[in-house]
C-alpha positions as CSV (number, residue, x, y, z in Angstrom):
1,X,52.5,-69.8,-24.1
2,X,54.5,-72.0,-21.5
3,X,57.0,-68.7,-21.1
4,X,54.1,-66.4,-21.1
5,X,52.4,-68.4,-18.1
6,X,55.8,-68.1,-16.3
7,X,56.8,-64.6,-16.9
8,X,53.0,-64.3,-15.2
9,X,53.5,-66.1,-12.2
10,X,56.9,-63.9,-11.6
11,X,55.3,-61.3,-11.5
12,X,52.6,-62.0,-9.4
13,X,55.4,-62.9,-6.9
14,X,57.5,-59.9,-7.7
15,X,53.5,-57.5,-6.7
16,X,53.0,-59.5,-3.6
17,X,56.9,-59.5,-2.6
18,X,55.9,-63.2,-1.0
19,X,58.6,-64.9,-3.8
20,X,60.8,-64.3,-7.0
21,X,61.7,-66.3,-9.5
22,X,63.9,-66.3,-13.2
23,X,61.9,-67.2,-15.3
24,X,65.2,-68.7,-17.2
25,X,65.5,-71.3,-15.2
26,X,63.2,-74.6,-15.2
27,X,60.1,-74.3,-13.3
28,X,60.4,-78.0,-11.0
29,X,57.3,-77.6,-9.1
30,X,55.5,-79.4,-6.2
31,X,52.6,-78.1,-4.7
32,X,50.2,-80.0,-2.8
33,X,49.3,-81.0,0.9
34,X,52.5,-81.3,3.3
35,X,53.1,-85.0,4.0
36,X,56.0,-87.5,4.6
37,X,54.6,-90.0,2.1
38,X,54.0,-87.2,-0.3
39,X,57.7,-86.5,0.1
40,X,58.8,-83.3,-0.2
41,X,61.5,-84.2,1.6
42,X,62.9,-86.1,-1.1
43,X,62.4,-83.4,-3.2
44,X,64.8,-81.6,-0.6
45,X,67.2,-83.8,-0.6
46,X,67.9,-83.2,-4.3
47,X,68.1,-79.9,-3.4
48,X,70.5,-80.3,-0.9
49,X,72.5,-83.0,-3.6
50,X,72.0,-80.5,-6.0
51,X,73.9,-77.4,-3.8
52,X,76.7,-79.6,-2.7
53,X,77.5,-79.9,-6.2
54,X,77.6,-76.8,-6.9
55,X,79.7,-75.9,-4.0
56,X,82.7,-78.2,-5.3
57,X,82.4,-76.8,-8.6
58,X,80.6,-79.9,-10.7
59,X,77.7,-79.3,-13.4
60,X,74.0,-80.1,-12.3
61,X,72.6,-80.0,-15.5
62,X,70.1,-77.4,-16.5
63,X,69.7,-74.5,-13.9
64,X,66.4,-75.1,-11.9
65,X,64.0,-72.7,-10.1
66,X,62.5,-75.6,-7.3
67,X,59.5,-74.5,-6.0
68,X,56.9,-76.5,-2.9
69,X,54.0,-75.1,-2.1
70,X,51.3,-76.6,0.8
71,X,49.9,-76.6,3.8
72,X,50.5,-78.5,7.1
73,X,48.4,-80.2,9.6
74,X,48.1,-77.5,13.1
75,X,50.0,-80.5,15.1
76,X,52.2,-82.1,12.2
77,X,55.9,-81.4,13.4
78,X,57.5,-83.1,11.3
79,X,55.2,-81.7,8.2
80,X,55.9,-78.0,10.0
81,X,59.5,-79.3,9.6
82,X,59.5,-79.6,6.2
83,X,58.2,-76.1,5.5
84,X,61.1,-74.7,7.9
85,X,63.9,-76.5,6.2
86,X,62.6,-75.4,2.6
87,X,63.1,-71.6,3.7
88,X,66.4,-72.2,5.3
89,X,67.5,-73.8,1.8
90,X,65.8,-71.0,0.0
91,X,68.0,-68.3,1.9
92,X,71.0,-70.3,1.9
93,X,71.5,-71.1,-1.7
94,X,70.2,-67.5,-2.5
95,X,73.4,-66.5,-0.3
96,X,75.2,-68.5,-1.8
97,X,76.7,-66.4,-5.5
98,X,78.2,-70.5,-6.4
99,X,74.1,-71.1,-7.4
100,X,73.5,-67.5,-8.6
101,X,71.6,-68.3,-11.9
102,X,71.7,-71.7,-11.5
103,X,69.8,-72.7,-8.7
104,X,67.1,-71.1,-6.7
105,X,64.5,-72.9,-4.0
106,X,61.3,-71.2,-3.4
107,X,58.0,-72.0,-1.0
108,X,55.0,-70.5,-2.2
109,X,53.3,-69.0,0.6
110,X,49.4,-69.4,1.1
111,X,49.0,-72.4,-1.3
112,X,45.5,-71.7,-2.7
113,X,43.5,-72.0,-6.0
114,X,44.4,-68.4,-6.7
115,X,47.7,-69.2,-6.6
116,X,47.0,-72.6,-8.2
117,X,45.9,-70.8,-11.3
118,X,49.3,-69.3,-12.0
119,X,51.3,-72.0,-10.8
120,X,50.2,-74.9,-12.7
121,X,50.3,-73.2,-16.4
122,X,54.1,-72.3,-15.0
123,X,55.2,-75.9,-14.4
124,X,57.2,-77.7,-16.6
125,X,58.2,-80.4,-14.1
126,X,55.4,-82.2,-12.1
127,X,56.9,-83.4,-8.6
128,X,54.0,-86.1,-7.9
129,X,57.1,-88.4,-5.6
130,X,54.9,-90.3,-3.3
131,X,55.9,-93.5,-1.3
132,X,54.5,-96.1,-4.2
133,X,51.1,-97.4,-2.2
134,X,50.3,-94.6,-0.6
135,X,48.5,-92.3,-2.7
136,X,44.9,-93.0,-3.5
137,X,44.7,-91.1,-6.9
138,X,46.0,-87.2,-6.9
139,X,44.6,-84.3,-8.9
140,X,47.6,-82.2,-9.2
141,X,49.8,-84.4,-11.3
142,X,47.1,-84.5,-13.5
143,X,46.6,-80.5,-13.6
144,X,50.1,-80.2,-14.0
145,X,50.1,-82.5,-17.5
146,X,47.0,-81.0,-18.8
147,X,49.0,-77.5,-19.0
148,X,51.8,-79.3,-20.6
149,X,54.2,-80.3,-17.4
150,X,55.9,-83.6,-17.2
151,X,55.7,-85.8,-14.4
152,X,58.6,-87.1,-12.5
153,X,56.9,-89.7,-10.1
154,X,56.5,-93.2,-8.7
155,X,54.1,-95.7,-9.9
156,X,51.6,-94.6,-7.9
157,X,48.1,-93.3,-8.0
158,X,47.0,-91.5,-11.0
159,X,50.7,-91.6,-12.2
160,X,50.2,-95.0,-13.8
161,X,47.2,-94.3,-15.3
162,X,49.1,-91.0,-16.7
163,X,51.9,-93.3,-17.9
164,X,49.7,-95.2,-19.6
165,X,47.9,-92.3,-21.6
166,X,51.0,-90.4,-22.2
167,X,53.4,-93.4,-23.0
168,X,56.4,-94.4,-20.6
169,X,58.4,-92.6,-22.8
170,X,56.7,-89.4,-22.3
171,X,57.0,-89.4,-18.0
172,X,59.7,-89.8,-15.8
173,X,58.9,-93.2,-13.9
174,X,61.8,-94.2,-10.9
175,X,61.6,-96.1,-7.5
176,X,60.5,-99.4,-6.0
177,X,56.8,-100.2,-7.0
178,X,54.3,-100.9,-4.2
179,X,55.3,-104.3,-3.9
180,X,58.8,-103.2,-3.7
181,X,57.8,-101.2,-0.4
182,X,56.1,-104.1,0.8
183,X,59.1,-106.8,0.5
184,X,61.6,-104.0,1.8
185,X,59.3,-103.8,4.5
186,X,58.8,-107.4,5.5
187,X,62.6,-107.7,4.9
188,X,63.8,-105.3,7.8
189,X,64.5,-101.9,5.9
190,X,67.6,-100.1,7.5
191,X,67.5,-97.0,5.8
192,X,71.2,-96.0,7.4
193,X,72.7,-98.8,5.5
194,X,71.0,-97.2,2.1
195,X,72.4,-93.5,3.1
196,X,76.0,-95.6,3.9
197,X,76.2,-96.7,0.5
198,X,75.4,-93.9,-1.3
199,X,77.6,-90.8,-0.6
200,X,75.5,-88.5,-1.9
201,X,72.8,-89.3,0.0
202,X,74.8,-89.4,3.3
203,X,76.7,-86.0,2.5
204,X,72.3,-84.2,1.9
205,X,71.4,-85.7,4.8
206,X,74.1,-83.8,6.9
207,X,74.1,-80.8,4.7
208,X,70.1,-80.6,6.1
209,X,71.6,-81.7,9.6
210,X,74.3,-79.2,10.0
211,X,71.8,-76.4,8.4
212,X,70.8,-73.7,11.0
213,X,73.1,-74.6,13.4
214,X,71.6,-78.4,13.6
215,X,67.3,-76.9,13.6
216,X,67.0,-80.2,11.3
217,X,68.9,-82.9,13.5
218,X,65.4,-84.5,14.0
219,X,64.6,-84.6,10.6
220,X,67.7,-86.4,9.8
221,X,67.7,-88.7,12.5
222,X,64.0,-89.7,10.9
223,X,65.8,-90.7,7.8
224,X,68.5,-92.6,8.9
225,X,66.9,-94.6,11.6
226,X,63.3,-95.3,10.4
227,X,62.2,-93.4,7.0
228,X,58.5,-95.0,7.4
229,X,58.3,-93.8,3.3
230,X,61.7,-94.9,2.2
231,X,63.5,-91.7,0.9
232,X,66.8,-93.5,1.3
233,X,65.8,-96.2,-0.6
234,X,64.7,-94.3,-3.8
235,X,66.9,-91.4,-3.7
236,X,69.3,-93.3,-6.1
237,X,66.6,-94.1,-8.5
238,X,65.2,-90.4,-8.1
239,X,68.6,-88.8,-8.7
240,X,69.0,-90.6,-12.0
241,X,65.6,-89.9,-13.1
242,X,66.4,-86.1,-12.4
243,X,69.5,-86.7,-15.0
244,X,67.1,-87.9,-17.6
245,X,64.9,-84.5,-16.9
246,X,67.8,-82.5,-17.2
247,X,69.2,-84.2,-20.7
248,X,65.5,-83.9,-22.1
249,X,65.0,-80.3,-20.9
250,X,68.6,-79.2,-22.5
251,X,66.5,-80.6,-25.8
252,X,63.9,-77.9,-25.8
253,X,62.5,-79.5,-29.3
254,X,62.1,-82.6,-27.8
255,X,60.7,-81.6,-24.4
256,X,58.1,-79.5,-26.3
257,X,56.8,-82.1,-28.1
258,X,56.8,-84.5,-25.1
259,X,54.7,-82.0,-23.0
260,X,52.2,-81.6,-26.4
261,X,52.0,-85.5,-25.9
262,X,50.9,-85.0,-22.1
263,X,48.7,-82.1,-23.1
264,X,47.0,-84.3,-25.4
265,X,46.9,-87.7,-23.5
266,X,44.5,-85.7,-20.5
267,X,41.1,-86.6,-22.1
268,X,40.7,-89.7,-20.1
269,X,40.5,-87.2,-16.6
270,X,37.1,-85.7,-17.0
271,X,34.5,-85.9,-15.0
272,X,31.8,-87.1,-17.4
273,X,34.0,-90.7,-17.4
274,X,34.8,-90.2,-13.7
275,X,30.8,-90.0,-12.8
276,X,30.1,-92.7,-15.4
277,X,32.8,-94.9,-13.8
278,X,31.5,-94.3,-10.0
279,X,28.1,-94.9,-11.3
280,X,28.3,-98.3,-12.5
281,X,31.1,-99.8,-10.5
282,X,30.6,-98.3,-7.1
283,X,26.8,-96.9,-7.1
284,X,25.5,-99.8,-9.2
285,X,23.0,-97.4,-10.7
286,X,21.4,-97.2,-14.6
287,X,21.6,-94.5,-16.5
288,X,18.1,-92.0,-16.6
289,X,17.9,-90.3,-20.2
290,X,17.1,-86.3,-19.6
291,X,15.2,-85.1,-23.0
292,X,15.9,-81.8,-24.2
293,X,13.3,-79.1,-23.4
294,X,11.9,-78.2,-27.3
């Protein structure tokens, strides 16, 4: 069913001619409002991490079709940004015959629920990445795991009420916790100290720099010198979790019967407990019995 429910959203891409995919690689997918706390940009920087790789002739696991979807704010620059730099990726690595068949980047123009219908069947890994804190709840991570997709995410929102349906060994948890943001915070976070010490993350950061004859600059310079939502500080813990993905995914046994476990561990997010939860702890009302009509 999961390849069915691919091979359908190629081809919807392949009618409109707005995107195409191979539906042999995994189907990483993160669709949802552009924002830097929702962080697509660290979803980009694995991108980048993952190209560079490629280019010196290492491994990266199991070959991945990324895909972002979403809208931006009319005056967000930054979230405008974000859309540019996932095209330029997208062309370059699809010049690029080093990630032929092994890595591919798509945006998914006109995010909409016609387009959400295909996607989310697709997915097999949920991006739900947020700064841990920010995120009131989310509904897409929790489409995505109803049609079998597991999440890689932060504790955050809805995710830890996923982990705890699913099992923590059923979703890929990684990064500081909320608290951890907050004592990073009130410690003085230098994110240019993180991206020092970690190589890979210095080398993304100027791949997306140098990319379009420096287009990006700003959107590095935001990362090493202030990085309100601390991509430098999780992109280690993000990285390994990726590894983990890949391992399980190159199981496809065992991935199967972890996204069965997801499927199944949904029934908590319905509306029926949503409206009875809302009604007692935030409306304060009683319940009014409706008979039946005989």
């Amino acid at each position: 069913m999961k390849h069915a429910n691919k091979l359908a959203l190629v081809e919807k891409g392949r009618r409109s001619g707005e995107f195409n995919l191979n539906p042999d690689l995994l189907f990483d997918v993160q669709v949802k409002r552009i924002h830097e706390y929702k962080r697509q940009l660290l979803n980009l920087l694995h991108v980048a991490a993952l190209w560079n790789r490629l280019r010196d002739g290492e491994d990266i696991g199991v070959p991945r079709s990324i895909m972002l979807g979403g809208k931006a704010a009319p005056a967000y620059w930054v979230a405008k940004q974000i859309i540019r730099l996932t095209c330029s990726l997208a062309k370059a690595i699809q010049a690029d015959p080093l990630a032929k068949g092994k890595l591919e980047v798509s945006f998914l123009p006109n995010y909409c629920v016609s387009l959400a219908e295909r996607i989310f069947p697709a997915s097999e890994l949920s991006e739900q990445i947020s700064t841990a804190g920010m995120e009131a709840s989310g509904t897409g991570n929790m489409k995505a795991a109803l049609n079998g997709a597991l999440t890689i995410g932060t504790l955050d929102g809805a995710n830890i009420e996923i982990m705890e349906e699913v099992g923590t060994e059923n979703i890929f948890i990684f990064g500081h916790t909320a608290q951890g943001i907050v004592s990073l915070r009130d410690a003085g976070y230098h994110p240019r100290a993180w991206a020092e010490g970690n190589p890979t993350l210095w080398r993304a950061i100027e791949t997306i720099r140098r990319l379009d004859g420096g287009t990006f600059a700003g959107l590095a310079s935001i990362l090493l010198d202030s990085d309100h939502y601390f991509h430098c500080a999780d992109f280690g813990a993000y990285l390994d979790a990726q590894a983990k993905v890949s391992a399980v995914y190159a199981d496809p046994a065992e991935w199967t019967r972890r996204s069965i476990l997801n499927v199944a561990g949904m029934g908590k997010f319905s509306i029926d407990r949503t409206v009875e939860e809302y009604a007692r702890e935030i409306w304060k009302v009683e319940r009014v019995p409706v008979p039946l009509p005989l």
